[in-house]
N, C-alpha and C positions, 0 to 999 in steps of 0.2 A: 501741663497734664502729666501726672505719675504712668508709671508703667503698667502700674494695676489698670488705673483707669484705661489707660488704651488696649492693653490686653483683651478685656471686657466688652468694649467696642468693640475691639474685631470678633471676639469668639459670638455676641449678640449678631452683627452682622452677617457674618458667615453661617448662621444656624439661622434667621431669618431669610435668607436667599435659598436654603436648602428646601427647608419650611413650603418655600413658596412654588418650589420647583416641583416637590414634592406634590402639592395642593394641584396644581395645573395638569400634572402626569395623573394626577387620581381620579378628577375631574373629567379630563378626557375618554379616560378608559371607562368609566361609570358610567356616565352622561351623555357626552359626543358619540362616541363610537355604537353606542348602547342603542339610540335614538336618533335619526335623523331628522332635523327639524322640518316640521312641516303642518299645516292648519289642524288635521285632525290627530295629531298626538303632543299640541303641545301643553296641554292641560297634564297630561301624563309624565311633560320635561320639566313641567315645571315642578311636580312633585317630587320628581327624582333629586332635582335640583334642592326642594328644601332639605332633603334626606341628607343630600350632600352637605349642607350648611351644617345641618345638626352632629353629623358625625365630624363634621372638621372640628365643631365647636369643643366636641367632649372626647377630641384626642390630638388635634394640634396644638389647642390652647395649651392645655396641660406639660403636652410636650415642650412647649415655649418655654415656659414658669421653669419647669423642672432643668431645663438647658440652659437655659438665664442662671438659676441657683449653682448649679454645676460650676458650670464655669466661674463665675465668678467665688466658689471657695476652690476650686483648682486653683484661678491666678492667688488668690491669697494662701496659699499654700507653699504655691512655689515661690510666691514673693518673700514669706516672712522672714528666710535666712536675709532677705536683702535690706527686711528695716532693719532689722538687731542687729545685722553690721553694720548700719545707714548712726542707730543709736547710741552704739558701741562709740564709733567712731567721732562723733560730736562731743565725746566725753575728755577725747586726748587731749593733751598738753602738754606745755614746758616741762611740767614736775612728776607727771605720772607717767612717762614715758616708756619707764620700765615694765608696766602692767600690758599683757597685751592679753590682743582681742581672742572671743571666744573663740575656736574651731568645732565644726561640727564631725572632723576626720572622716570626711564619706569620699573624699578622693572628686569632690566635682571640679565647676571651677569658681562656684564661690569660695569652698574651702581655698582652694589652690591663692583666690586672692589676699583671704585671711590672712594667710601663711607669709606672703609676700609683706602684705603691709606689716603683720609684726618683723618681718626682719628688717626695714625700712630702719619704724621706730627705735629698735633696739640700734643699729647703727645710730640714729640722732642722741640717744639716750647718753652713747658712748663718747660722741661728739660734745656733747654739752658737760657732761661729766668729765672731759679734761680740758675743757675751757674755763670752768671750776677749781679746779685744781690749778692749773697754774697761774689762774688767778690771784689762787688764794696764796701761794708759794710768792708768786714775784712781790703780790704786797708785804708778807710777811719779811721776805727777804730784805725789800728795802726800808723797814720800819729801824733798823738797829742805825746804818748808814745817816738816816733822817737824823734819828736822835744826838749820833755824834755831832752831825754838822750844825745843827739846833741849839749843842753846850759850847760847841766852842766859837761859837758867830753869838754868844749871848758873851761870853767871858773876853770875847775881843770889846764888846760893847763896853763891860765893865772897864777898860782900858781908858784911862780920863788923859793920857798922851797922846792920844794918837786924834789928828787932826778933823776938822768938821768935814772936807769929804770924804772921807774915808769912814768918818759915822756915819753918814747919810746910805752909804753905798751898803755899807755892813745892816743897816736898817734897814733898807730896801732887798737883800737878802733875807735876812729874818720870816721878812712879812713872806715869801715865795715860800722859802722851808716850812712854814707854818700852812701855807696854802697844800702843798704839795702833799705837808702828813695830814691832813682833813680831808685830801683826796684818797688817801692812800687806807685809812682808816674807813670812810665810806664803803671803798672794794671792800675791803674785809666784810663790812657787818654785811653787807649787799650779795657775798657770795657765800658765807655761811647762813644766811637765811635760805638761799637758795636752794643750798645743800641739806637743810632740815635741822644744822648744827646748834642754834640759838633756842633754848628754851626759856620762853616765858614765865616767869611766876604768874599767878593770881590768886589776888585777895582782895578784899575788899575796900574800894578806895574812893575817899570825899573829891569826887572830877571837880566838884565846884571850887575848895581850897588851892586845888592844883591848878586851877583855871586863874587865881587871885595870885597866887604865884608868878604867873607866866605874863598877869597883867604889868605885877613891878617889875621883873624882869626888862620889858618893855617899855618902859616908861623911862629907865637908864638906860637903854641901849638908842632913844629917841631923840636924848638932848643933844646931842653933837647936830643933828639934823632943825633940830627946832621942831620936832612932830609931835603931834596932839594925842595922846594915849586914852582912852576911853573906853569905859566898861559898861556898855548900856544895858545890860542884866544879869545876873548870874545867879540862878536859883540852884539849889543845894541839892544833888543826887549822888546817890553813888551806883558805881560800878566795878566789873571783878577789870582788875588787868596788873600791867606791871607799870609800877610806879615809875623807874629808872625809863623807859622806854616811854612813857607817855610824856614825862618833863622833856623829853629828846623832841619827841611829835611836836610838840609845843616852842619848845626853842626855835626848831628850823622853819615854822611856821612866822614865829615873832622876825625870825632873823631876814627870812625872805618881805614878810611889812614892811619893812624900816628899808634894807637896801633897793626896792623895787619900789620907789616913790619919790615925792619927790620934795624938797624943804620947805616948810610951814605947810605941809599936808597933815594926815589923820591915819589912826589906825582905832579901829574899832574891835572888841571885842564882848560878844554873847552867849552865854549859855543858857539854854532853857530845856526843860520836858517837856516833849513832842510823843505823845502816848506812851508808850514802853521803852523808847529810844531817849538819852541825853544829844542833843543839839548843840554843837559849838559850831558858832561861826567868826572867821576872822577877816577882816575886811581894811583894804588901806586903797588909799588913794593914789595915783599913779596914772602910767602913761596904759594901761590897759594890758590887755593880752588878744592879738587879733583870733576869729572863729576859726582862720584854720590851721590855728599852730598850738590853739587850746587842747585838743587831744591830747595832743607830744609832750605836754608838761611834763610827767610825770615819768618820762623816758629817760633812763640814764645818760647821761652827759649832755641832753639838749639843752641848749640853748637860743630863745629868741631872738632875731634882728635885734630888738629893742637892748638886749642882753650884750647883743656883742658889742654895738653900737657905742656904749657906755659906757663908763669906767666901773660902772659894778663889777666887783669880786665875788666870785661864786665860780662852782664846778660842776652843776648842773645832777647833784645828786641828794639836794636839800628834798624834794619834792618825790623822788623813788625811796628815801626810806621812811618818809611822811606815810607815802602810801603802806608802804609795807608794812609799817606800824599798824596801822588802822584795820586791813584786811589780817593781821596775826590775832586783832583784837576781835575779830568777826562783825566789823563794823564798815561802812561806806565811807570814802572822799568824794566830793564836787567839788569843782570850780565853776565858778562864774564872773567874766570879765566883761565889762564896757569899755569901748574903745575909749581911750582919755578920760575914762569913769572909775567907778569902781569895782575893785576883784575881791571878791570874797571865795573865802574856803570852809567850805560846811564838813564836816565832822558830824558822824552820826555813829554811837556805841550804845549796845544796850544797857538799860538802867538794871541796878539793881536796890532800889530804894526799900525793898521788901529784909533787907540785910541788917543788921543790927551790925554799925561800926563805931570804932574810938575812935575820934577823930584826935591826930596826935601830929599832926599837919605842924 
């Protein structure tokens, strides 16, 4: 029950008891006192008594309605700074933090609470804004580092003297440094989108060729596995977004099918127009994703049981710039997983098939 509503109950209450106090006190002095009852005047009480009804009728009724009305626009009155702050407040986030809430400056104590909670946010604001920053600092920092160790564990490889463990080992290197700058390059795009750094182009783009794309792509990153690559529709829309970022959306998509399944399984892929929306869905076969660690997908660096479990390679940031792609595109992600069934990921971007484009794909 809101505050309004009980408010309302009590001020109804409490002007009904009055009401009634009132009624008995008037009654008395009218009626009782006026009259003592007795065989030859009660013809006369009783008259009195209708008087009585009639006048309660056409000035306590009234009184009621109008106390009822009352009250109930006083509580909403004094309520309403409490939704617009109740409003306000539902609106905050990670990225607007810096916006704060309106004040009415009347010195109460809802102001007073206003006041408080923007200085809360603006602390968080500050917090998060050098969690950013040296986020973006440490990856940068270590991106030069990367790169050295990168040239020269590729230029020891080139070394045809140097013995078969010692390539192995240098291999097995390689692959870490290569893991470590896909990690590290992650943080970057991951904290400059954050930060609002990353502008998108947009123009006008064939989703369906880019969709035909992502299928070959697929279909060579499937044979080491033995997986079955499949395109069970793809009809032709376009839509505005950026090219470079959607083939990204699409890889880490492709990339997660293939490593999160399992050998002579499937990956399936669909697009179709779904009213005003283009539809992509991708689907592979695999050990599932359980219901309650489905949320957390998309959470940077989580990782499944099934995940850790495994010798899968990943760092658990394929699926946070998936999304972020799709939400920069003003579009939705789902998942949907069966346990030892199948997971698909639906993709939904608005069409703009209304576009006159060159397809140059």
């Amino acid at each position: 029950m809101t505050i309004r509503t009980r408010l309302n109950l009590w001020y109804a209450t409490i002007l009904a008891v009055a009401l009634l106090v009132m009624a008995g006190w008037s009654y008395n002095e009218l009626v009782i006192e006026k009259h003592h009852p007795d065989a030859d005047d009660l013809k006369e009480n009783n008259s009195d008594f209708a008087d009585f009804i009639y006048i309660l009728s056409v000035t306590a009724l009234p009184a009621v309605v109008i106390g009822i009305a009352g009250g109930w626009w006083l509580a909403r009155q004094a309520l309403a700074p409490v939704e617009k702050l109740t409003l306000a407040a539902e609106k905050v986030h990670d990225r607007n933090l810096h916006e704060q809430l309106p004040r009415t400056n009347n010195g109460d104590e809802l102001d007073r609470l206003t006041e408080v909670f923007n200085a809360m946010t603006a602390r968080l604001d500050a917090s998060f804004a050098r969690i950013r920053e040296f986020t973006l600092h440490a990856s940068h920092e270590l991106k030069t580092p990367l790169t050295i160790l990168h040239g020269e564990t590729e230029t020891a490889l080139h070394d045809e003297t140097i013995p078969a463990y010692q390539r192995e080992r240098l291999t097995s290197q390689l692959d870490e440094i290569q893991r470590l700058t896909k990690i590290v390059d992650g943080l970057t795009l991951l904290t400059k989108a954050d930060a609002g750094q990353i502008v998108l182009n947009s123009e006008p783009l064939a989703f369906d060729e880019i969709v035909r794309d992502a299928f070959a792509d697929a279909q060579i990153l499937a044979k080491p596995t033995n997986l079955a690559v499949n395109l069970i529709v793809c009809e032709p829309c376009v839509i505005l977004g950026d090219r470079h970022r959607l083939r990204q959306l699409l890889l880490n998509l492709t990339d997660n099918a293939v490593k999160y399944n399992h050998p002579g399984g499937t990956i399936e892929f669909s697009l179709r127009r779904a009213g005003s929306n283009a539809e992509l869905m991708v689907s592979n076969t695999g050990t599932g994703i359980s219901p309650e660690i489905l949320p957390r997908v998309t959470e940077r660096f989580f990782r499944g049981d099934a995940a850790h479990n495994s010798a899968v390679d990943g760092c658990g940031l394929g699926l946070s710039i998936a999304q972020w792609i799709v939400t920069a595109h003003g579009g939705s992600i789902q998942i949907v997983s069966e346990r030892n069934g199948l997971t698909s990921v639906v993709i939904r971007l608005r069409s703009h098939d209304n576009i006159v484009t060159n397809k140059t794909l």
